[in-house]
CHARMM-style PDB file with segment names, atoms N, HN, CA, C and O in Angstrom:
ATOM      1  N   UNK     1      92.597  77.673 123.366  1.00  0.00      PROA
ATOM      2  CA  UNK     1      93.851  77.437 122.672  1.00  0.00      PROA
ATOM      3  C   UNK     1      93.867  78.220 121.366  1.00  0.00      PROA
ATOM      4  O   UNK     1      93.093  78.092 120.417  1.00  0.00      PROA
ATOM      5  N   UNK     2      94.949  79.099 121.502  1.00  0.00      PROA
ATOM      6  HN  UNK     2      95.579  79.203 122.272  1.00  0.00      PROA
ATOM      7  CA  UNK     2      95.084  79.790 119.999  1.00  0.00      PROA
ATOM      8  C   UNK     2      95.314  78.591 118.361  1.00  0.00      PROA
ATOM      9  O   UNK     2      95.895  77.506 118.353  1.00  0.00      PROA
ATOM     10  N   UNK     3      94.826  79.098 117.503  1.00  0.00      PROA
ATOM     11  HN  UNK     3      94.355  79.980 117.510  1.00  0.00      PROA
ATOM     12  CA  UNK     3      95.031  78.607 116.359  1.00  0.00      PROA
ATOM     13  C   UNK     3      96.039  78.687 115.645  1.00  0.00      PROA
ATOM     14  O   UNK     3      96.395  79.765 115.169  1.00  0.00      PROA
ATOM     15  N   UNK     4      96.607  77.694 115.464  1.00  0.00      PROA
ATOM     16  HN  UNK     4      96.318  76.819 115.851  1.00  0.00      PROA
ATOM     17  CA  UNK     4      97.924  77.776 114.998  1.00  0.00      PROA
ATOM     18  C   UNK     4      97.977  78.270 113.418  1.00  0.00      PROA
ATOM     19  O   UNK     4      97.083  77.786 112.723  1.00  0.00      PROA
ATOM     20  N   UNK     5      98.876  79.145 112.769  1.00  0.00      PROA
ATOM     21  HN  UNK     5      99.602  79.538 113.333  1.00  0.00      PROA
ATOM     22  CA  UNK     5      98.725  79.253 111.215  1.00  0.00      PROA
ATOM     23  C   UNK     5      99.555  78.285 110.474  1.00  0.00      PROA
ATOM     24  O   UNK     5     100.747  77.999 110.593  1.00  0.00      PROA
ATOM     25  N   UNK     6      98.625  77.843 109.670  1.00  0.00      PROA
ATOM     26  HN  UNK     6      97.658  78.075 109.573  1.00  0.00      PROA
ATOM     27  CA  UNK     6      99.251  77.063 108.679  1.00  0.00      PROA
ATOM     28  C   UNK     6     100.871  78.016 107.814  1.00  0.00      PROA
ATOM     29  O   UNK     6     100.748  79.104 107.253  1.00  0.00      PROA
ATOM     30  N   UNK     7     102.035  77.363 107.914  1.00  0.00      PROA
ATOM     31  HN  UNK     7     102.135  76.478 108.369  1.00  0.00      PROA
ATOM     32  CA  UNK     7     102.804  77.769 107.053  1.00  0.00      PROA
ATOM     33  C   UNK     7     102.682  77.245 105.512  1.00  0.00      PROA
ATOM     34  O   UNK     7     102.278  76.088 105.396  1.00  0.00      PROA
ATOM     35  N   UNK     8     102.906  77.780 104.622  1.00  0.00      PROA
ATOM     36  HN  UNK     8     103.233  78.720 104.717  1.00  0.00      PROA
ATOM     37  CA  UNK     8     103.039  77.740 103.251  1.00  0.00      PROA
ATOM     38  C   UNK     8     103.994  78.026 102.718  1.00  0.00      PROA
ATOM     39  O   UNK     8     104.280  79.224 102.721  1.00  0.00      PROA
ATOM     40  N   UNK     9     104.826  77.152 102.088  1.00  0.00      PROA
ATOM     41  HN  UNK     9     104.594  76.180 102.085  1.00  0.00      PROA
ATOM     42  CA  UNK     9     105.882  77.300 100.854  1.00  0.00      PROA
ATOM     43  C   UNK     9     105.604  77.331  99.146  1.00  0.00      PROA
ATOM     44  O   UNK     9     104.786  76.646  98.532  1.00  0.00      PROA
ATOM     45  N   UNK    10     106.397  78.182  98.684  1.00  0.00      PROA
ATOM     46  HN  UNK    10     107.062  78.738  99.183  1.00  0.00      PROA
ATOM     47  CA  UNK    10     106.117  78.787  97.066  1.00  0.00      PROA
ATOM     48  C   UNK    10     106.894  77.560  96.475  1.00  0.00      PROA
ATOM     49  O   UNK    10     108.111  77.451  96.621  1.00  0.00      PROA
ATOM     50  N   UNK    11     106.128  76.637  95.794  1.00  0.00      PROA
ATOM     51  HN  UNK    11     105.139  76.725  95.675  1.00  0.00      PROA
ATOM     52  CA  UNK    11     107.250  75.755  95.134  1.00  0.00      PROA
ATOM     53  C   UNK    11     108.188  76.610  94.411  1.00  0.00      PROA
ATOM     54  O   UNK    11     108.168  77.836  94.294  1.00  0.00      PROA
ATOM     55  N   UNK    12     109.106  75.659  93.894  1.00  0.00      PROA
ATOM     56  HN  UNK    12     109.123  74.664  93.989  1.00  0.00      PROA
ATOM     57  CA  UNK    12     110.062  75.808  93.016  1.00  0.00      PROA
ATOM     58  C   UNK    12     109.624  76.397  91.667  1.00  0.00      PROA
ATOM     59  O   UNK    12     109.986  77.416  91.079  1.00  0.00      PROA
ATOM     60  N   UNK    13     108.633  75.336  91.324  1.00  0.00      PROA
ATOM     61  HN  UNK    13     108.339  74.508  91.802  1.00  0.00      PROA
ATOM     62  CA  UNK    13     107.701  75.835  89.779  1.00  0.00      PROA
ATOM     63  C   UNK    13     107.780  77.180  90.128  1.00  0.00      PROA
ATOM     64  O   UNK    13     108.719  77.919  89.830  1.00  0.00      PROA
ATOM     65  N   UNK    14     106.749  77.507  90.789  1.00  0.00      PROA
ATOM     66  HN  UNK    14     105.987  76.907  91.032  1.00  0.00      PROA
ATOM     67  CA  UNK    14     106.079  79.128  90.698  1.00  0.00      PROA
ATOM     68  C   UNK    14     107.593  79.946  90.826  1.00  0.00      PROA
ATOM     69  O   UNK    14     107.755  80.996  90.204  1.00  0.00      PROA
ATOM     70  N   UNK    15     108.542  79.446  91.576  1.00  0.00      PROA
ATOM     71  HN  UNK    15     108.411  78.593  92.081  1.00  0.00      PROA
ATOM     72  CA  UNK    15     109.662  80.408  92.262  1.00  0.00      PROA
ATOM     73  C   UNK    15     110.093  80.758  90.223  1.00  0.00      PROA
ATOM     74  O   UNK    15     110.153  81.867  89.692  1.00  0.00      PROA
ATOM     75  N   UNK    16     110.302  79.460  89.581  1.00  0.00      PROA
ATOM     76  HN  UNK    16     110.253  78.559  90.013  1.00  0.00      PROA
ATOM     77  CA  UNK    16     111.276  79.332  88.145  1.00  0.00      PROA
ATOM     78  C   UNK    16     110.231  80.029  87.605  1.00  0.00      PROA
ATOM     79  O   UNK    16     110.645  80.986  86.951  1.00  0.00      PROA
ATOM     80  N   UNK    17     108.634  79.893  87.624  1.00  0.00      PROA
ATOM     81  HN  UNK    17     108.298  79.115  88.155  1.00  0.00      PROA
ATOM     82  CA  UNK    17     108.440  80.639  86.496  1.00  0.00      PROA
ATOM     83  C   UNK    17     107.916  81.984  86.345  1.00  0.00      PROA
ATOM     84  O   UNK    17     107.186  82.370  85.432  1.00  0.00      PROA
ATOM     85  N   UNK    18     108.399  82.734  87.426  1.00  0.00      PROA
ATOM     86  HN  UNK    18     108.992  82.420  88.168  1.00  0.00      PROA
ATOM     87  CA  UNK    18     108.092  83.776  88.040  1.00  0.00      PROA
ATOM     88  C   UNK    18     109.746  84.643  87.459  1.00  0.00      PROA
ATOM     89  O   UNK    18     109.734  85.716  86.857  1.00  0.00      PROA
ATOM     90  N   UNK    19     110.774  84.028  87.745  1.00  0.00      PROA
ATOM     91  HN  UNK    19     110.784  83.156  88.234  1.00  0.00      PROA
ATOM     92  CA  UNK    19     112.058  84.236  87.836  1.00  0.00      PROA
ATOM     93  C   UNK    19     112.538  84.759  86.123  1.00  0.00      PROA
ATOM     94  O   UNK    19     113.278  85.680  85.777  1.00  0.00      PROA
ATOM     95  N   UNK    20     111.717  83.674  85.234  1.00  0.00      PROA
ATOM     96  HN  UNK    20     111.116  82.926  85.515  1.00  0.00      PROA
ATOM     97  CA  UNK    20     111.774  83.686  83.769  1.00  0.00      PROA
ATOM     98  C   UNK    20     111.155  84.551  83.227  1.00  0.00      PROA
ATOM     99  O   UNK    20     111.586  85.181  82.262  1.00  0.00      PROA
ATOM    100  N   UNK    21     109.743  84.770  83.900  1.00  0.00      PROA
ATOM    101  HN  UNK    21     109.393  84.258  84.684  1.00  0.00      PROA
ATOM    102  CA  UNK    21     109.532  86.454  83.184  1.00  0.00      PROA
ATOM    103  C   UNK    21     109.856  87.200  83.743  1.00  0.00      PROA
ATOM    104  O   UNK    21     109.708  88.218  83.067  1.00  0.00      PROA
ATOM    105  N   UNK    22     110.429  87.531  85.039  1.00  0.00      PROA
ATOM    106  HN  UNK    22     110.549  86.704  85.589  1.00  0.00      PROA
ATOM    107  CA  UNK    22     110.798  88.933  85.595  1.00  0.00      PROA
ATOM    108  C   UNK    22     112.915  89.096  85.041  1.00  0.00      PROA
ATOM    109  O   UNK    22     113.483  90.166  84.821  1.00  0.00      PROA
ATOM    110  N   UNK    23     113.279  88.313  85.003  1.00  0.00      PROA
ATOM    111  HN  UNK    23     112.818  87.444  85.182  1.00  0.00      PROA
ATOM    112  CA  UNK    23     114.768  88.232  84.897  1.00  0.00      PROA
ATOM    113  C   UNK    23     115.173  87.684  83.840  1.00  0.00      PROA
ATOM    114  O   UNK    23     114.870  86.524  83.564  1.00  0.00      PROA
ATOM    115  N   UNK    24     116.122  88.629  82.882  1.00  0.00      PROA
ATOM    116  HN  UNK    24     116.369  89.572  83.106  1.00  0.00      PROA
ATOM    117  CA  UNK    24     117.075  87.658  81.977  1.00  0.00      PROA
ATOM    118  C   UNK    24     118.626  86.626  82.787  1.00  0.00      PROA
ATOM    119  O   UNK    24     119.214  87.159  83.728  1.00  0.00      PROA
ATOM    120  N   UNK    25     119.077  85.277  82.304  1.00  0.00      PROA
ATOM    121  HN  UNK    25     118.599  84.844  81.539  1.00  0.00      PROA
ATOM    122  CA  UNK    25     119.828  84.780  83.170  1.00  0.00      PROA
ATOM    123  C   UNK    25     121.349  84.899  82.267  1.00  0.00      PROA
ATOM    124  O   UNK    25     121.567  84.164  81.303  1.00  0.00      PROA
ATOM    125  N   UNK    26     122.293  85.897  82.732  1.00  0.00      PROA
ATOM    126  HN  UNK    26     122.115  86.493  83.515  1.00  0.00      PROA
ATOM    127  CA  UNK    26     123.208  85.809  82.090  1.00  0.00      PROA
ATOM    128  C   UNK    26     124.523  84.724  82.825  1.00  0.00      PROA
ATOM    129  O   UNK    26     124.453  84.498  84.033  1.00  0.00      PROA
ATOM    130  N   UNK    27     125.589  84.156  82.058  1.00  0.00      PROA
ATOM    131  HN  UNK    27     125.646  84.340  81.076  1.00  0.00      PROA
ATOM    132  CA  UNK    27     126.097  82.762  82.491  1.00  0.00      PROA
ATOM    133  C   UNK    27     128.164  83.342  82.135  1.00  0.00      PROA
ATOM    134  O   UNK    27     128.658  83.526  81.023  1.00  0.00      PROA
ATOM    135  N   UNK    28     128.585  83.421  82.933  1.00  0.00      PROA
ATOM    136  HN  UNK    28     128.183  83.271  83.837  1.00  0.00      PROA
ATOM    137  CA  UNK    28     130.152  83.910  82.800  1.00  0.00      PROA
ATOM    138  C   UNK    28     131.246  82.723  83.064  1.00  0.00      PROA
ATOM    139  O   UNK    28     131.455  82.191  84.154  1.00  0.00      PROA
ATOM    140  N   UNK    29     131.942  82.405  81.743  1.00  0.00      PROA
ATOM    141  HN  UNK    29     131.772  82.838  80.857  1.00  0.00      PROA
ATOM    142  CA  UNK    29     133.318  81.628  82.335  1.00  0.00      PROA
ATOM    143  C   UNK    29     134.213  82.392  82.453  1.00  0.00      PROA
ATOM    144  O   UNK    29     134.419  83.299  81.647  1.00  0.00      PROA
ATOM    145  N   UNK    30     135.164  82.089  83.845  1.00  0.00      PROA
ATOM    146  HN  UNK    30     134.997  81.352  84.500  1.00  0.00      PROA
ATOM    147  CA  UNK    30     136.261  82.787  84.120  1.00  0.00      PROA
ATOM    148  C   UNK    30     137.823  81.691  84.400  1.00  0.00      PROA
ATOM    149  O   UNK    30     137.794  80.611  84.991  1.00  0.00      PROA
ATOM    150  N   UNK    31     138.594  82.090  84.028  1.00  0.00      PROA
ATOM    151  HN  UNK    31     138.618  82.967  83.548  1.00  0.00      PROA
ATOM    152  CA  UNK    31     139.596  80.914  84.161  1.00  0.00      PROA
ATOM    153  C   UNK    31     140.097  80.731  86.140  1.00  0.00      PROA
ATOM    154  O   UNK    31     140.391  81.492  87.061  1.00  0.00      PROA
ATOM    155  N   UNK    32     139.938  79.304  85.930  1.00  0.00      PROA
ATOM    156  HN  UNK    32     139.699  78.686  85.182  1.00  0.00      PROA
ATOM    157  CA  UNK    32     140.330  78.232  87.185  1.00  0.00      PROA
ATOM    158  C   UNK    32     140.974  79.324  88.336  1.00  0.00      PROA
ATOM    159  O   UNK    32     141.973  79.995  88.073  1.00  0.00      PROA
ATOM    160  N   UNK    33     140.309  79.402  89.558  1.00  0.00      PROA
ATOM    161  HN  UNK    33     139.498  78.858  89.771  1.00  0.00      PROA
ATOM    162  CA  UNK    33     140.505  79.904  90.477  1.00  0.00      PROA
ATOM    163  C   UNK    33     140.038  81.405  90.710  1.00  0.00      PROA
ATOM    164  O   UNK    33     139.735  81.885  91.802  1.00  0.00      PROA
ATOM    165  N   UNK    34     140.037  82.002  89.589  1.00  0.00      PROA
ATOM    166  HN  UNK    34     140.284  81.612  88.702  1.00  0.00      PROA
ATOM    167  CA  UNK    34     139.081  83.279  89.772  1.00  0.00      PROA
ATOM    168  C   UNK    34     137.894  83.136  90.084  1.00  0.00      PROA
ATOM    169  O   UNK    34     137.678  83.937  90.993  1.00  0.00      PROA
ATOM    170  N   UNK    35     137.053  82.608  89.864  1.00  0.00      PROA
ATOM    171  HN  UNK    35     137.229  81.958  89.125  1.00  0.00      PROA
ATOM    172  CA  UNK    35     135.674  82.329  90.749  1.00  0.00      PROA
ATOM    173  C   UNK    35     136.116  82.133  91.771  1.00  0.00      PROA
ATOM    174  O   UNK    35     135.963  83.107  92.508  1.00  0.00      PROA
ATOM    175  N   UNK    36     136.577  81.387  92.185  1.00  0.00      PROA
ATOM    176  HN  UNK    36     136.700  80.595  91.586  1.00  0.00      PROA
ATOM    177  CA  UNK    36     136.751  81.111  93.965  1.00  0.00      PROA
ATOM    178  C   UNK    36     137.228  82.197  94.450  1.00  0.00      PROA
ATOM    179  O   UNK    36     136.875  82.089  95.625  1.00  0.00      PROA
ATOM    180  N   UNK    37     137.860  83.307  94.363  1.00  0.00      PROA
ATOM    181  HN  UNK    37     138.146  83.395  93.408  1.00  0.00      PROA
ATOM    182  CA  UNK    37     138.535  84.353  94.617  1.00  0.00      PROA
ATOM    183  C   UNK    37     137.410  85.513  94.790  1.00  0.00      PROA
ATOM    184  O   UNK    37     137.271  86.360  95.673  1.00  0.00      PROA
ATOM    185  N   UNK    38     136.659  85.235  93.612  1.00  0.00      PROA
ATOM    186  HN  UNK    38     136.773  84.547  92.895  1.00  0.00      PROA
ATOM    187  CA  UNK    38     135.327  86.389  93.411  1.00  0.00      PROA
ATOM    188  C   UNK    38     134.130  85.960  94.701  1.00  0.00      PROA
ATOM    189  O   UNK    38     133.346  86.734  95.250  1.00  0.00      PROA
ATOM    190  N   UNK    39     134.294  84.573  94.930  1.00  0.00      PROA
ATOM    191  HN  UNK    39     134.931  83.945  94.484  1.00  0.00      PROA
ATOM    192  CA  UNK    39     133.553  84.215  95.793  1.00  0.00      PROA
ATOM    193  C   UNK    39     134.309  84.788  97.563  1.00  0.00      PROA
ATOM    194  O   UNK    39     133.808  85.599  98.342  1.00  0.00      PROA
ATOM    195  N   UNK    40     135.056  84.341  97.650  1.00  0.00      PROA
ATOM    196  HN  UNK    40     135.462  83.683  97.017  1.00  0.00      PROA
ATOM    197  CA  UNK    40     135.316  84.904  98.715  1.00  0.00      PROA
ATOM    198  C   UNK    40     135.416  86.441  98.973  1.00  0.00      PROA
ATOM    199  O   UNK    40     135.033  86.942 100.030  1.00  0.00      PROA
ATOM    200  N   UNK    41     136.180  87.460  97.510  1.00  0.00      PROA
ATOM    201  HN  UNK    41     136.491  87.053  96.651  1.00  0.00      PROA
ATOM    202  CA  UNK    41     135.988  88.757  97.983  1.00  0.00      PROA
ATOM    203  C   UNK    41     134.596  89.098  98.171  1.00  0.00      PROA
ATOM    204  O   UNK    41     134.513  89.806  99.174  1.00  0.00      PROA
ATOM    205  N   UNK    42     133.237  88.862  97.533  1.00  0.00      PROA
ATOM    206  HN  UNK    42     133.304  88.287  96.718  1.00  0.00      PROA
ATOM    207  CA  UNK    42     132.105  89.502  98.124  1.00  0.00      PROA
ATOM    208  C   UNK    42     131.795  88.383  99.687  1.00  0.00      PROA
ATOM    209  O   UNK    42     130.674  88.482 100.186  1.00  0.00      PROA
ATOM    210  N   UNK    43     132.669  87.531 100.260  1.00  0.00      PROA
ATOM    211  HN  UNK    43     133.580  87.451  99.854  1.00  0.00      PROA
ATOM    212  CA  UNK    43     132.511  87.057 101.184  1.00  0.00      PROA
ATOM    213  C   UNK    43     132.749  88.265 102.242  1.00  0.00      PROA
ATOM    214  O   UNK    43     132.095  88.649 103.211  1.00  0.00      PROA
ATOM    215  N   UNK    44     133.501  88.537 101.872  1.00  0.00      PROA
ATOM    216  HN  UNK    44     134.032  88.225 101.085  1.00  0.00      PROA
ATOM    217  CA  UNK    44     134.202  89.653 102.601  1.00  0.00      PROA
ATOM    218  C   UNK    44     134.004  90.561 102.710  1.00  0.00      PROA
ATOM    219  O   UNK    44     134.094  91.063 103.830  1.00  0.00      PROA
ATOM    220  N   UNK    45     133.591  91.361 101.533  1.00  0.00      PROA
ATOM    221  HN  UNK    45     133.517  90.954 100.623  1.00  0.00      PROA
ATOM    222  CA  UNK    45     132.914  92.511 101.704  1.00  0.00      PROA
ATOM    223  C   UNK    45     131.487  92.791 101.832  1.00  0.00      PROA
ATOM    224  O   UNK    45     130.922  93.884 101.873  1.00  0.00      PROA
ATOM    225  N   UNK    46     130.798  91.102 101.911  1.00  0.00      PROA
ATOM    226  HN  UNK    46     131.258  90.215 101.878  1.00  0.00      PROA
ATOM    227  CA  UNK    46     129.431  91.177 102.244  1.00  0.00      PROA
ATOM    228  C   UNK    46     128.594  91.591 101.195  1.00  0.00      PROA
ATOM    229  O   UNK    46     127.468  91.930 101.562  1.00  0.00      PROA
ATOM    230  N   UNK    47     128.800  91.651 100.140  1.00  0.00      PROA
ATOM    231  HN  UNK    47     129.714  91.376  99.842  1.00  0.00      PROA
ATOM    232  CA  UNK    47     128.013  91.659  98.800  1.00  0.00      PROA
ATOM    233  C   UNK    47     127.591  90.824  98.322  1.00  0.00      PROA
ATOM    234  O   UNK    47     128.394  89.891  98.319  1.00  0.00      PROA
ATOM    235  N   UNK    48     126.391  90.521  97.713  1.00  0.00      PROA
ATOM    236  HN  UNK    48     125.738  91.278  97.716  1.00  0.00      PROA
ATOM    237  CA  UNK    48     126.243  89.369  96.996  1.00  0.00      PROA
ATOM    238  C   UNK    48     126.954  89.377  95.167  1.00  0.00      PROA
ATOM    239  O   UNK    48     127.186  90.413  94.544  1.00  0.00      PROA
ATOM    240  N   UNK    49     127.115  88.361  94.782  1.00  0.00      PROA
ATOM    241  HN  UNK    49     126.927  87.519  95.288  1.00  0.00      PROA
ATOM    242  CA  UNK    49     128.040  87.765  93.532  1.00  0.00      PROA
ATOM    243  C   UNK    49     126.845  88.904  92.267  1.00  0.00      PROA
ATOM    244  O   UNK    49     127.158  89.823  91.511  1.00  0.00      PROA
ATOM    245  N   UNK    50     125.590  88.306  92.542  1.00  0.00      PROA
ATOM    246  HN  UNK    50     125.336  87.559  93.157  1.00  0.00      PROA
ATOM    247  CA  UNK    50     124.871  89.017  91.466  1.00  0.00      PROA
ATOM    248  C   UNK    50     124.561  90.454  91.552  1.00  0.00      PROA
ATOM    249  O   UNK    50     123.844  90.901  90.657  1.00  0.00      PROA
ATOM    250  N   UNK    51     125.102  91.506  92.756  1.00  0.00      PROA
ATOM    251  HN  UNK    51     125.685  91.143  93.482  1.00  0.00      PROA
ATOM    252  CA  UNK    51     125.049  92.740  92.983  1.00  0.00      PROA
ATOM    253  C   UNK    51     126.730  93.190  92.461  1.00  0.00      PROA
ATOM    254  O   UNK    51     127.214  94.121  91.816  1.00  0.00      PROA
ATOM    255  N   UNK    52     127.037  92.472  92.860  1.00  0.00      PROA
ATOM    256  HN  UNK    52     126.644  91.717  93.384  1.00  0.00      PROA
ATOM    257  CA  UNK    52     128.408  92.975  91.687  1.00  0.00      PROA
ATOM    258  C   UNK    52     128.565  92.967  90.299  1.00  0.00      PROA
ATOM    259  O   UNK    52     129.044  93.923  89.689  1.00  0.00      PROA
ATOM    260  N   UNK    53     128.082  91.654  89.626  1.00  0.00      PROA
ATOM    261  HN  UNK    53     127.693  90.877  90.122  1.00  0.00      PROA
ATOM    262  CA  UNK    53     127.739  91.590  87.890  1.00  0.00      PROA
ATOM    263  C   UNK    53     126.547  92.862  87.710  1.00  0.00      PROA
ATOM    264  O   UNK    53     126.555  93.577  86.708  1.00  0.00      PROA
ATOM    265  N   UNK    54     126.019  92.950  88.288  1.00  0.00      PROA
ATOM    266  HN  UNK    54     126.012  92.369  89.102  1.00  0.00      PROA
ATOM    267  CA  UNK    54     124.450  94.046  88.314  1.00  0.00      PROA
ATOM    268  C   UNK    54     125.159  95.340  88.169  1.00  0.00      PROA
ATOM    269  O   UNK    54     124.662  96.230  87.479  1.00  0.00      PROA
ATOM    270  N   UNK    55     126.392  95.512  88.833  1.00  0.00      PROA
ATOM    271  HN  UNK    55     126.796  94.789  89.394  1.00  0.00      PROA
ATOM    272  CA  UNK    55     126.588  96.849  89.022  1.00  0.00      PROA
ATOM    273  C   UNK    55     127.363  97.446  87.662  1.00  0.00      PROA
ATOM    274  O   UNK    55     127.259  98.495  87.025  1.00  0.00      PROA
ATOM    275  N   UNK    56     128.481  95.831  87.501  1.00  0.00      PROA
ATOM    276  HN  UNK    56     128.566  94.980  88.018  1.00  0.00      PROA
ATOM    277  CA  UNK    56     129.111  96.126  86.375  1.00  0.00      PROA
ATOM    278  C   UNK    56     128.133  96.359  85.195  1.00  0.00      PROA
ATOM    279  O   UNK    56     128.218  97.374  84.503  1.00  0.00      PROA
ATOM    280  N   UNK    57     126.990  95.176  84.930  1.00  0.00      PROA
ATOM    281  HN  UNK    57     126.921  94.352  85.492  1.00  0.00      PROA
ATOM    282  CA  UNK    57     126.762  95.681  83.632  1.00  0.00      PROA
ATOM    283  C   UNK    57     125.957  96.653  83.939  1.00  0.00      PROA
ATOM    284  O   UNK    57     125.221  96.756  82.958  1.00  0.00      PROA
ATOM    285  N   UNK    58     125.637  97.475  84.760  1.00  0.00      PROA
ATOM    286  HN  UNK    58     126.235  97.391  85.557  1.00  0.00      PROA
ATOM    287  CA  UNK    58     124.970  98.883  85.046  1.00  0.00      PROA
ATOM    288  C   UNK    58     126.009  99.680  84.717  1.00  0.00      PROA
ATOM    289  O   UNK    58     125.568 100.798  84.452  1.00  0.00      PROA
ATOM    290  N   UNK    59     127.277  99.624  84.601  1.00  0.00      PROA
ATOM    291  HN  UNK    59     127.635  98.715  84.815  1.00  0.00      PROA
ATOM    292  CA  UNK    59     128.155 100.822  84.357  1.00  0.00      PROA
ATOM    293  C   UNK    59     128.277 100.807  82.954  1.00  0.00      PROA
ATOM    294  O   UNK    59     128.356 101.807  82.240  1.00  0.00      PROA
ATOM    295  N   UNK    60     128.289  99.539  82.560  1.00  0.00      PROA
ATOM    296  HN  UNK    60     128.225  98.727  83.140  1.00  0.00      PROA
ATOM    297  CA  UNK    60     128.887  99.745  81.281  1.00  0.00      PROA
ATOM    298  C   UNK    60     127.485  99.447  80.305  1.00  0.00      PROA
ATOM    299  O   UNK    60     127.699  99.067  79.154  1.00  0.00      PROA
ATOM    300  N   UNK    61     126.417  99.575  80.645  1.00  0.00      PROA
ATOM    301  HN  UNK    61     126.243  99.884  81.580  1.00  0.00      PROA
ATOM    302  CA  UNK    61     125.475  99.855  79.854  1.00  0.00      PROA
ATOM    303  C   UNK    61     125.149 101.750  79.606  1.00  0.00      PROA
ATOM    304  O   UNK    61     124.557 102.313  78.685  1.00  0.00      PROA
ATOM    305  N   UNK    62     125.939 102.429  81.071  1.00  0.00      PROA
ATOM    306  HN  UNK    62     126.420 101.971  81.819  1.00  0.00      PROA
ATOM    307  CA  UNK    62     125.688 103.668  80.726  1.00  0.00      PROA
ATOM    308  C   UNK    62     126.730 104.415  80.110  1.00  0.00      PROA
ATOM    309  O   UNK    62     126.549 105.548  79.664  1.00  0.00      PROA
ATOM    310  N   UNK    63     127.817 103.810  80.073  1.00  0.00      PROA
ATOM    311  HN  UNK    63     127.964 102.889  80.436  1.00  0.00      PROA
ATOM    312  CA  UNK    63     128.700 104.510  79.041  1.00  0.00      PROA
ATOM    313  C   UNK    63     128.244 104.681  77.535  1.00  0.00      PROA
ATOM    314  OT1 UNK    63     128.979 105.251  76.728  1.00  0.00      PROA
TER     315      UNK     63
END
């Protein structure tokens, strides 16, 4: 009988404090219903939410 491998999960801890030195966390209010809107267009176009903020402040850090 083959040996089965143990699976292993990364807690949460290690996930947060891994996350805190590799990443700053930036936090955006937008008025009522624009989030939901932003959420569905990268629904749609299959992007994720933080590859779009990424891109913006990539543009406008190189101006």
């Amino acid at each position: 009988m083959a040996e089965e491998k143990r699976k292993t999960k990364t807690s949460s801890a290690v996930k947060n404090r891994y996350n805190k030195k590799a990443y700053d966390r930036i936090s955006v209010v937008v008025p009522k219903g624009m989030g939901e809107e932003f959420k569905q267009k990268c629904a749609e176009l299959g992007v994720s939410q933080a590859q779009i903020v990424k891109q913006a402040v990539e543009e406008f850090l190189a101006k």
